[in-house]
C-alpha positions as CSV (number, residue, x, y, z in Angstrom):
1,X,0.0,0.0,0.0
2,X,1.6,3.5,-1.0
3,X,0.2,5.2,2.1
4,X,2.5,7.7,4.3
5,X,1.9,9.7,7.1
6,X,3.5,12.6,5.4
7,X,1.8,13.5,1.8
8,X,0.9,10.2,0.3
9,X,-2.8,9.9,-0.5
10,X,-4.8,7.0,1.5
11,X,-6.8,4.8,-0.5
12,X,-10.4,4.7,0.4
13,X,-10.3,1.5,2.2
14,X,-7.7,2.9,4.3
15,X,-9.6,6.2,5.0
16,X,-13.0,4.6,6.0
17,X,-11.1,1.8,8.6
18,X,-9.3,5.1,9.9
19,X,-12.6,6.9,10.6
20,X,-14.2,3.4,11.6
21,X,-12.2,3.0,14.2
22,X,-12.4,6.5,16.3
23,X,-14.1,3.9,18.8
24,X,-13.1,0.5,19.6
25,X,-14.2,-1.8,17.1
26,X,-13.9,-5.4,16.2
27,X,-12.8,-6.7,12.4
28,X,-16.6,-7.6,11.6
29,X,-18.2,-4.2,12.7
30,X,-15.9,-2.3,10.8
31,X,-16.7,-3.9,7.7
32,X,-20.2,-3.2,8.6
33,X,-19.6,0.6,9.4
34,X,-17.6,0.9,6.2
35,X,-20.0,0.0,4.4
36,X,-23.0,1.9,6.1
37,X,-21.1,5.4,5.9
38,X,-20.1,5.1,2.1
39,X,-23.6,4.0,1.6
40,X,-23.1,0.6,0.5
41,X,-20.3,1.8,-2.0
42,X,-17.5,0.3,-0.4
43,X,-17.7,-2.9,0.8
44,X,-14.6,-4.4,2.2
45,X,-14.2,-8.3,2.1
46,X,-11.3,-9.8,5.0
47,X,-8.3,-10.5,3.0
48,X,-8.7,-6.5,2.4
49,X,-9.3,-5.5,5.8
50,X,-7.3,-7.4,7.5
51,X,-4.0,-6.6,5.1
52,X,-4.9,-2.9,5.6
53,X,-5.4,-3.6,9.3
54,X,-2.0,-5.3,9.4
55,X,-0.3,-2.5,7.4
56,X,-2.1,0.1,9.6
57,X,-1.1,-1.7,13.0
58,X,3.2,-1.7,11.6
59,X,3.0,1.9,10.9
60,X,1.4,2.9,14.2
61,X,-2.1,4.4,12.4
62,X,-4.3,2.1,14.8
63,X,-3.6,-0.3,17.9
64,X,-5.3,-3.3,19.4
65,X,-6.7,-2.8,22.3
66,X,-5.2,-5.1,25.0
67,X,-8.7,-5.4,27.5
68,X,-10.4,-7.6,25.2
69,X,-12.5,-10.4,27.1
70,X,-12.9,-12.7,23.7
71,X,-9.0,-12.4,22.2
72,X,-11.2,-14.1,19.1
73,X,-12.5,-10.6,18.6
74,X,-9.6,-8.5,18.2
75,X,-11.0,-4.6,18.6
76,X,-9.0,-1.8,17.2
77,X,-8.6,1.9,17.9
78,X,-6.8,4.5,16.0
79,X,-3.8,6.2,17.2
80,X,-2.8,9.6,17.6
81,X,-0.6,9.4,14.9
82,X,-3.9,7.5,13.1
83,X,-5.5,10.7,13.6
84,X,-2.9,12.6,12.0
85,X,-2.9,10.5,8.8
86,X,-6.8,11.5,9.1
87,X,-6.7,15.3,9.2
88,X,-3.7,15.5,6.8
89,X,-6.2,13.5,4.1
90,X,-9.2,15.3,5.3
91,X,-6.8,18.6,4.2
92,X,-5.8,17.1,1.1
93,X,-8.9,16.3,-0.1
94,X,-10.3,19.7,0.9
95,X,-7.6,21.1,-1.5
96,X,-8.8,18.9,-4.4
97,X,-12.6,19.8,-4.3
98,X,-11.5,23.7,-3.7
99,X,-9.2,23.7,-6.8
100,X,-11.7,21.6,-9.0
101,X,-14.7,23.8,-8.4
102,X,-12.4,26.9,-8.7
103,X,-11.3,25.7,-12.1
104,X,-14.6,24.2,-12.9
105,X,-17.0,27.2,-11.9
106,X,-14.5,29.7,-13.1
């Protein structure tokens, strides 16, 4: 995955499990959120979550939590560095839509 916490762009995939987890959340209910805030548009199977989870856990985006009762049901949380990635995408994409209008409305 080419995603960086300094300028890359996140896929969408990776976007949606960042905003997913703000709030513990197993693997399952994040598939379900996904899919509920992109309105059915992006539905992610396991062998896609769970790589993005794995990639998102080695750079330090999201932890597990270590209270779990059922270690079956891993839950997830995002980091603070997680929440960086977030708000430099959240500015990134805010640039995009700013410059396409301007271009297209001008």
């Amino acid at each position: 995955m080419p995603e960086s916490s300094e300028r890359g762009a996140l896929t969408e995939a990776v976007y949606y499990i960042l905003l997913s987890v703000k709030k513990p959340l197993h693997g399952y209910g994040i598939m379900q959120l996904v899919k509920e805030m992109s309105n059915n548009r992006v539905n992610l199977g396991p062998g896609t979550l769970y790589g993005a989870i794995n990639t998102m856990l080695s750079k330090s985006w999201i932890k597990i939590l270590e209270n779990n009762v059922d270690s079956r049901k891993k839950e997830y949380i995002i980091t603070d560095l997680g929440k960086e990635v977030v708000r430099n995408e959240i500015e990134r994409l805010e640039e995009l839509i700013l410059n396409g209008r301007r271009i297209m409305e001008g």
